[in-house]
C-alpha positions as CSV (number, residue, x, y, z in Angstrom):
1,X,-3.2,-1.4,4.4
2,X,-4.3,-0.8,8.0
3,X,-7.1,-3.5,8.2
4,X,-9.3,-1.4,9.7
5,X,-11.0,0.1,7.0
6,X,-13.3,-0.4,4.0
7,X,-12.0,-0.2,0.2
8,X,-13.8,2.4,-1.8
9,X,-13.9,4.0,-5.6
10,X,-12.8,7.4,-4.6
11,X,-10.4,9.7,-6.6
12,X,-6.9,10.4,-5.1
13,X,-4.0,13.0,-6.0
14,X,-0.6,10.8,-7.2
15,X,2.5,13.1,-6.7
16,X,6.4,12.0,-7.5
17,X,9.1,13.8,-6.1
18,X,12.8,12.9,-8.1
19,X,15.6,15.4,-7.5
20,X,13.9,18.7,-8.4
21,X,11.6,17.0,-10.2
22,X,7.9,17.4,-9.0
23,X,4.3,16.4,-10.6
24,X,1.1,15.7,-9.2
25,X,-1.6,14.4,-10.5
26,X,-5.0,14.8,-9.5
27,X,-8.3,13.3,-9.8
28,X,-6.7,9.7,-10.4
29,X,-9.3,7.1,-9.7
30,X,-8.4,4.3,-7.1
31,X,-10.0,2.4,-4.0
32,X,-9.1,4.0,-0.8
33,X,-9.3,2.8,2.7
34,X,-11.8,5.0,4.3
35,X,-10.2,4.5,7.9
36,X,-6.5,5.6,6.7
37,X,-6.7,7.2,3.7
38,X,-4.2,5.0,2.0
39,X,-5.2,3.9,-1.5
40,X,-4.1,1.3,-4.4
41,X,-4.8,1.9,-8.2
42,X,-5.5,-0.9,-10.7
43,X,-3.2,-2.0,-13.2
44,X,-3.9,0.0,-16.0
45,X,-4.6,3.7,-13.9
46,X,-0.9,2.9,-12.4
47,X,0.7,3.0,-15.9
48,X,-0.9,5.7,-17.2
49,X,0.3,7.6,-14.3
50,X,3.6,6.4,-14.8
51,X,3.5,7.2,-18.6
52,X,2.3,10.8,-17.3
53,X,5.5,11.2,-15.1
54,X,7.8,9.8,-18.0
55,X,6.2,12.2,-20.1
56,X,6.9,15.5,-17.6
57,X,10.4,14.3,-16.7
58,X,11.3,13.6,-20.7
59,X,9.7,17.4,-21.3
60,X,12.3,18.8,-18.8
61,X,9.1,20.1,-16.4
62,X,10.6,20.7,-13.0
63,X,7.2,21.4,-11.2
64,X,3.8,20.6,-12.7
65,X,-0.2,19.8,-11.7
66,X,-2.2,18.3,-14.0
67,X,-5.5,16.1,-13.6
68,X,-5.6,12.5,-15.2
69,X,-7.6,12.9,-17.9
70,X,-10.3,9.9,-18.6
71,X,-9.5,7.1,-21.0
């Protein structure tokens, strides 16, 4: 994002904030810029967080943590 730094496999914490709706996940695997910090996850990481935050918000969870389990 910056252009300054290197892309590498790390693991990053995803959170989503909606309302008073709040979850974030940790431990989600992704490439992250070592100069800025910002990071992008692959395809099929990005829907299973999604499917994780459907899943909270259709449970009626108004705070949660939870770690993204492997595939």
């Amino acid at each position: 994002m910056c252009n300054k730094g290197t892309l590498s496999p790390g693991k990053v914490t995803v959170t989503h904030e909606k309302g008073t709706f709040f979850i974030a996940i940790r431990d989600v695997p992704a490439r992250v810029c070592d100069h800025c910090g910002h990071y992008f996850l692959a395809a099929p990481i990005a829907l299973r967080v999604e499917s994780a935050v459907k899943q909270a918000m259709t449970n009626g969870v108004d705070v949660e943590v939870m770690r993204l389990q492997a595939a």
